[in-house]
N, C-alpha and C positions, 0 to 999 in steps of 0.2 A: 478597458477595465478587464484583467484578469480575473477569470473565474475557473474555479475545480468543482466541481459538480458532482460530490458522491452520490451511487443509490448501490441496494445491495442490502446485507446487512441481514439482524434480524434473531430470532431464535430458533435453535437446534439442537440438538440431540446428542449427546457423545456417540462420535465415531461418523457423524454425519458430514455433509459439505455446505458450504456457501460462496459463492460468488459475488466478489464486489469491482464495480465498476468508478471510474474516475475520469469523467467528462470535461474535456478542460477547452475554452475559450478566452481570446484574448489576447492569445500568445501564440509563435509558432512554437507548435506543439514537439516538432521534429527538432530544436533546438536544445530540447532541456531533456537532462536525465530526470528519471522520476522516482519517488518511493514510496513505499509505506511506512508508516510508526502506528504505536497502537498507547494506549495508556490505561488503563487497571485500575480500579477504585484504589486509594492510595496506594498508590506506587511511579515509580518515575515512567516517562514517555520512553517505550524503547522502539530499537528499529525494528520491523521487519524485513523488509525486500529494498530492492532497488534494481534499475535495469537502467540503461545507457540507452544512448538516444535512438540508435537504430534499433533496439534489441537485442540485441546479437549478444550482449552482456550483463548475467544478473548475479545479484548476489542476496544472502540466505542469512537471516539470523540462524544458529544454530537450533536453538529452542521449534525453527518449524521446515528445517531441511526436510527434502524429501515428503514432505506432507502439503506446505505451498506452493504452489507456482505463480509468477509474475507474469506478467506479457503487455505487451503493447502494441496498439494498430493505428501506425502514423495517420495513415487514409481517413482515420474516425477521429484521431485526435482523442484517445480513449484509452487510457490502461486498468488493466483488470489484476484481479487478486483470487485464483481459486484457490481455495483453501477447503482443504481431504483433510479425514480422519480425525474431527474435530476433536479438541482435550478442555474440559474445564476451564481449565489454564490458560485459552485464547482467547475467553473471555474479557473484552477490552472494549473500550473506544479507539477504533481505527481511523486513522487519516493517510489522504494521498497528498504528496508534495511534490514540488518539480522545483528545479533549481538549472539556471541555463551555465552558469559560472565552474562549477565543477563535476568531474567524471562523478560515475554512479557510485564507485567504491568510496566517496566522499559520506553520502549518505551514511553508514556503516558505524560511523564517530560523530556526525554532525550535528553541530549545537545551535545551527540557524542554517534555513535553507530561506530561497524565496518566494514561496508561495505553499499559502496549507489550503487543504481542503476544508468543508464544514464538518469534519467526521460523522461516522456511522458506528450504531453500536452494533456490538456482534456478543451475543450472548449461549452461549455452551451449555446445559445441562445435562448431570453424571445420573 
């Protein structure tokens, strides 16, 4: 039984950080690229992040270059999500996904991956 296992999350401050983690079992972990999406009280699910299976390759919604970072540690089976210099506007429910079928840059457009997490909210205040 595959499982994604967020923790993390939570309330903060503009201009603050938070670090979100995604625990995953079930699966070899080192098989799958992985990513973030986030979703915003009405509004569509978008991407955030994604990184390839070694790590060695991420990619950025525009909306949070340079202020997130992705990473992953195959050893833990665990990718994370720090996120600097928080905006109002990050304000979302985040989830991590992992998909073994296609590269990272898949996530980017992706209208189905295989596997979501239970998401986490992550709340901004200006």
């Amino acid at each position: 039984q595959v499982q994604l296992v967020q923790s993390g999350g939570g309330l903060v401050q503009a201009g603050g950080s938070l670090k979100l983690a995604c625990a995953a079992s079930g699966l070899t972990f080192s098989s799958y690229a992985m990513g973030w999406f986030r979703q915003a009280p009405g509004k569509e699910r978008e991407f955030v992040a994604a990184i390839s299976r070694s790590g060695g390759i991420t990619y950025y919604a525009n909306a949070v270059k340079g202020r997130f970072t992705i990473s992953r540690d195959n050893a833990k089976n665990t990718m994370y999500l720090q996120m600097n210099s928080l905006k109002p506007e990050d304000t979302a429910v985040y989830y991590c996904t992992a998909d073994a079928g296609n590269s990272a840059s898949y996530f980017q457009a992706a209208s189905k991956v295989d596997y979501w997490g239970q998401g986490t909210q992550v709340t901004v205040s200006s």
